[in-house]
N, C-alpha and C positions, 0 to 999 in steps of 0.2 A: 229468490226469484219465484212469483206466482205461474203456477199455471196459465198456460191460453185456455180463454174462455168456449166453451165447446159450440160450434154453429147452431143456429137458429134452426129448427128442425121445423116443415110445414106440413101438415097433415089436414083431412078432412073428415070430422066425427058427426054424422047425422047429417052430413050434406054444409056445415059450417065451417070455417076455415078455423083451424088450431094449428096455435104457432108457438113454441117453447122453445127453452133451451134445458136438455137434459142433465140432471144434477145425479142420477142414478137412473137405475132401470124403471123404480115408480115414482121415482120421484124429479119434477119440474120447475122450472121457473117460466110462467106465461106472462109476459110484457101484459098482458090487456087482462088478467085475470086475479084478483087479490092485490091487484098493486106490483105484481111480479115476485109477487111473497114465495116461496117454496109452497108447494102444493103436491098432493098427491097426483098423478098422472090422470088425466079426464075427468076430474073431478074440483068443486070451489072449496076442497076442504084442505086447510092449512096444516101444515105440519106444526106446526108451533102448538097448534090446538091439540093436536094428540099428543104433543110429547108436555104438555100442561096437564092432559087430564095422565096420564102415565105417572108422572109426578105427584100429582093427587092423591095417587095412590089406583086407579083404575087398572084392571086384568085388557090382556090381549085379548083374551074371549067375549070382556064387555065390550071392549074398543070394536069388534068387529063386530059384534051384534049390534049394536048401538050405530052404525055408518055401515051395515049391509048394502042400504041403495048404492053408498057412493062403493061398494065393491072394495072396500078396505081389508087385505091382507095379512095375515102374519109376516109373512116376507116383507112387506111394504112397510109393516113396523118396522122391522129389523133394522130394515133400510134406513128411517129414519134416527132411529139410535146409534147406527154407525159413522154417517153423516155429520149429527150433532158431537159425538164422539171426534172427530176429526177436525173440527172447525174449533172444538175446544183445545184438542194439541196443534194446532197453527196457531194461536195465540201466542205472543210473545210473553216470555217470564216479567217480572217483576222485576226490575232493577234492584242491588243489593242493598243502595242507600236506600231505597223504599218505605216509608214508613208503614209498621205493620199498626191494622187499626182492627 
C-alpha cells in the first residue's frame, strides 16, 4: 500500500505565489516549476542534477560552492541521498525467473 500523497502546501516567496508538495524538509515537488521534477525548496534547481554531478564524482563542498545563490546545503544533500536511497528500496525485486543480463 503507497503512502497518501502529502497536501499542497501554498506559500508566498518575494511577493509570488509558491505552491509545492513537500518530499522532505528541503526538498519539493512544484507543479509549475521544472515540470514538478523534485527540486530543492525555493529554488529551479533539480535534484537529479546534484545527485548526477555527486555521481560524477563532485564534493559536497563543490556542490555548495558551486549553487551558493540557490542556498544549497549540506543537509539539503543529505536529504537528497536519502530520498533517492528510499525510492531505490521501494522498488520491487526482480522476479526469480528474471533473466540475469
Amino acid at each position: 500500500m503507497s503512502k497518501p500523497a502529502k497536501e499542497l502546501v501554498h506559500e508566498r516567496v518575494g511577493g509570488e505565489p509558491y505552491d509545492y508538495y513537500p518530499l522532505g524538509d528541503y526538498i519539493v515537488s512544484a507543479p509549475g516549476i521544472c515540470g514538478g521534477r523534485p527540486t530543492f525548496k525555493y529554488t529551479r534547481l533539480e535534484v537529479a542534477v546534484v545527485l548526477d554531478l555527486l555521481a560524477a564524482g563532485w564534493t559536497v563542498e563543490q556542490l555548495t560552492y558551486e549553487y551558493a545563490k540557490s542556498n544549497l546545503t549540506p543537509k539539503a544533500i543529505a536529504e537528497a541521498l536519502r530520498l533517492a536511497r528510499q525510492a531505490l528500496l521501494s522498488v520491487s525485486a526482480a522476479p526469480a525467473d528474471a533473466p540475469v543480463v
